[in-house]
C-alpha positions, 0 to 999 in steps of 0.5 A: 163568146163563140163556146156554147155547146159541148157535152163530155161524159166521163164514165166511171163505175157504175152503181146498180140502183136497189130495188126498192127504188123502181117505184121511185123511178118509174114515177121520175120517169114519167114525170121526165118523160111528160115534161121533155113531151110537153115541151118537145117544141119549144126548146130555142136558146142554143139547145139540142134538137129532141132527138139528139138529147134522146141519143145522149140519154140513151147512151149514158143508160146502155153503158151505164155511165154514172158521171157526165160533165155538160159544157153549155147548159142553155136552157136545160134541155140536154141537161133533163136528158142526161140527168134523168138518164144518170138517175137510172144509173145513180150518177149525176150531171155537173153542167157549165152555163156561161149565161146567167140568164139561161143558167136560170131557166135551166135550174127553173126547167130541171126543176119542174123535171123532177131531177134537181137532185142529179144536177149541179149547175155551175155559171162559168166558162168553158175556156175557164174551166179548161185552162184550170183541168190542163194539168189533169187532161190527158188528150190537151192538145186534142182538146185545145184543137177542138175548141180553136176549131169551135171558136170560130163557129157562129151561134147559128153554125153550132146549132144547125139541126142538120149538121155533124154532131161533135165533141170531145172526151176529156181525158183523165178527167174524173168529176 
């Protein structure tokens, strides 16, 4: 399958998180936080660079995002970033694995992050997935024009470190 790599967030409304749950929140953070640093190096199978899931984290906090939609969890890497950034905003991550294998690790690695609660892993694929949200997506033939475009990528063009980093919203989407 030449589709491993896409992350698309959907912003909807934001829910404060109540005060009483900073304590829990600072120990989830550091527990994240301890756990993307002490595997900082090691993350392979088609995931994103360290910094680029930093980017993605941040992003989600400072617009306060609440639901966000990964499409090639690999080994879970992208999907700790953004799980533990939708743990501070009260969201949570629905993330496509098309790999029942990496899907696995993936589980097993949020796991041992401490965020399983904001994450529903779903073994599919992402072509799949488009064909059945057609109806429902507002930009289609924008989104049909990526992906014919990302279809013709190898693996290791998806996952050069020093290219230009895409994706695309799905539009009318809500998850």
């Amino acid at each position: 399958m030449g589709f491993r790599r896409l992350c698309i967030l959907a912003i909807a409304s934001c829910a404060h998180l109540p005060s009483q749950a900073q304590t829990s929140q600072e120990a989830l953070d550091a527990r994240a936080e301890q756990f993307l640093q002490n595997h900082r190096n090691q993350w392979r199978d088609l995931n994103v660079p360290f910094e680029d899931g930093q980017t993605l984290h941040d992003i989600i906090v400072k617009n306060k995002y609440t639901n966000a939609v990964e499409i090639g969890t690999s080994t879970g890497h992208s999907t700790i970033w953004i799980a533990w950034a939708l743990s501070k905003t009260g969201g949570k991550l629905i993330t496509f694995e098309i790999d029942t294998g990496r899907q696995k690790q993936a589980i097993e690695n949020v796991k041992a992050a401490g965020l399983s609660d904001y994450v529903d892993f779903r073994l599919g694929d992402a072509h799949e997935l488009v064909k059945k949200l057609e109806s429902r997506i507002s930009n289609l033939a924008e989104v049909k024009k990526y992906l014919t475009v990302t279809k013709k990528k190898t693996d290791l063009e998806r996952t050069e470190l020093n290219k230009e980093k895409t994706g695309i919203c799905l539009e009318g989407i809500e998850v």
